[in-house]
N, C-alpha and C positions, 0 to 999 in steps of 0.2 A: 616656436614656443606654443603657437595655436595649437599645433599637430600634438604634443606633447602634454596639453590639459585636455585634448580630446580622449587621446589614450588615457590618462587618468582617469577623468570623470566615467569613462565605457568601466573600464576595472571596477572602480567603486559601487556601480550600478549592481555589476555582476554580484561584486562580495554581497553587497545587503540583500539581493533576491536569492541568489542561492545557499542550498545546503553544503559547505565548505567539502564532507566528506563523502557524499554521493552524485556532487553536480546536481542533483536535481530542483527543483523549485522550493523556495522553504513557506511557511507558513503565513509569511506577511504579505508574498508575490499570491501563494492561495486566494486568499482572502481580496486581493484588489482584483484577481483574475476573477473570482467568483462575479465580483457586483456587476463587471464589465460584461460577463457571460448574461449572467441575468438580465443586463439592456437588450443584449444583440440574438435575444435566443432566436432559432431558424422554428415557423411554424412549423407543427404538427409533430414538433424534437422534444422529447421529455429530458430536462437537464438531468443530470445524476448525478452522485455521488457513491465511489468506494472506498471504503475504507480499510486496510490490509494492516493486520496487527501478527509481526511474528512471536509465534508460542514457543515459550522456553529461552527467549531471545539470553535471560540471567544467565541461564545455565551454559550458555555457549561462553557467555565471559568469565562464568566462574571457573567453571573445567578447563577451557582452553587459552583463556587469555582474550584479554580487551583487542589485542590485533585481531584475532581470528571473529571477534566479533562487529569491525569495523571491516573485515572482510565478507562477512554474511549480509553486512547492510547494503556494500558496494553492489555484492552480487545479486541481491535482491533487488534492488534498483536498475541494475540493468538489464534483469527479467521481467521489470514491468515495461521497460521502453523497447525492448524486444518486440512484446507481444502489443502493444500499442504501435510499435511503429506503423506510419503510414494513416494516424487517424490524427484529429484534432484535438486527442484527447488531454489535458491537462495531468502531471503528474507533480506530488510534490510528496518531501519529506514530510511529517506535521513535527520529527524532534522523536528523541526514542529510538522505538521499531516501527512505530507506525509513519504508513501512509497513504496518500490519498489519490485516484482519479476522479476526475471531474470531465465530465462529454456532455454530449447528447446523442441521443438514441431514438431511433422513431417505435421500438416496438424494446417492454420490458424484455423480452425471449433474447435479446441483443445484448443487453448488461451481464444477465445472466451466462450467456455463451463467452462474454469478456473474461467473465469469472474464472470461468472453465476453464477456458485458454489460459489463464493466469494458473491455476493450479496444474493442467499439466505441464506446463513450461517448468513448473517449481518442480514437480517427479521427473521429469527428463533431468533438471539439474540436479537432484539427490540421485539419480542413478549413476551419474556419471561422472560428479567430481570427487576432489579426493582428500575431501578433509573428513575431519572425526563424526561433524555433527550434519543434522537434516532441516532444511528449513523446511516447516511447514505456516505458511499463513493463515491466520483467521480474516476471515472475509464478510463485510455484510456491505448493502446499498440501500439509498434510498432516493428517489423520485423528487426535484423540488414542482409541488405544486403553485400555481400561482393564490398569492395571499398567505402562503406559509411563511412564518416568521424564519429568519434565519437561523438565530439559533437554535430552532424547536430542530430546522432541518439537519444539520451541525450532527443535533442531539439523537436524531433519530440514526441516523447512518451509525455512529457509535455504537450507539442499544443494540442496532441487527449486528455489528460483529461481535459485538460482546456473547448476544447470542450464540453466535455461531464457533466463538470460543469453547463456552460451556460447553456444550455439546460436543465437540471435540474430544473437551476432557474427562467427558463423562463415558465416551467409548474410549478411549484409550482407558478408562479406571476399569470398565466391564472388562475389556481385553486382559487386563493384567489380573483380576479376579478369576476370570475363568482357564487361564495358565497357574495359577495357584491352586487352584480349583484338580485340576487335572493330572498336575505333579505327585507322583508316588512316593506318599512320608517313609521314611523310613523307621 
């Protein structure tokens, strides 16, 4: 009977931290991860945070169907733990399309290469699988320094992909302007 509320209570544990459809960490495991990290940070490690929002995420449910869209989350999820494996890094759902790692790094040039890594991992997978649509993420970070309130920090990682949204959408509007632009009216 021991052995059998052991197994329960592990189950239960699991359902309330994790995200049910990506396995990943959800946003309540986040947040006690986060304060826990903030105890135990390693000198001379700048904590970070990223924050990955996919663009057009609608359009894949609208066009293709809520499945193909719980499919691009899976997939996306498992391209984050791809290119994290083998670090310490923290990953979770935050709900949505977004979401989040959480590391430390000794040198900002490292987040940034994270990044990297993360967007071409995402171009290897639009080159190669074989649904309709492309995931492309927006991406931004940000550094917790000490004596930053938390949620200014929260807040600021947001702002830099929101960012980096815009900007996205602002060349993909140029792109689609200058293919208008160039097409022979008849």
């Amino acid at each position: 009977m021991i052995a059998f509320a052991s197994i329960f209570i592990n189950i239960q544990n699991s359902t309330i931290s994790t995200d049910y459809l990506t396995g990943l960490y959800n946003r309540r495991q986040l947040e006690e991860h986060f304060q826990r990290r903030l105890k135990m940070r390693k000198d001379g490690h700048n904590l970070f945070m990223i924050m990955i929002d996919l663009d057009d995420f609608k359009k894949i449910n609208d066009e293709h169907g809520h499945a193909s869209g719980d499919t691009a989350l899976t997939e996306m999820a498992q391209l984050l733990l791809q290119v994290c494996k083998g670090s310490d890094d923290f990953i979770a759902r935050m709900g949505g399309d977004e979401f989040i790692i959480l590391g430390e790094r000794t040198k900002t040039e490292d987040i940034i290469r994270l990044m990297d890594d993360i967007s071409s991992a995402v171009t290897e997978y639009n080159d190669r699988h074989i649904y309709d649509y492309v995931l492309h993420p927006s991406m931004g970070y940000s550094t917790y320094k000490k004596g930053d309130i938390i949620e200014d920090f929260f807040v600021t990682v947001d702002q830099a992909m929101y960012r980096n949204k815009q900007k996205w959408k602002l060349e993909r509007c140029n792109k689609c302007n200058q293919i208008k632009a160039s097409t022979p009216k008849n």
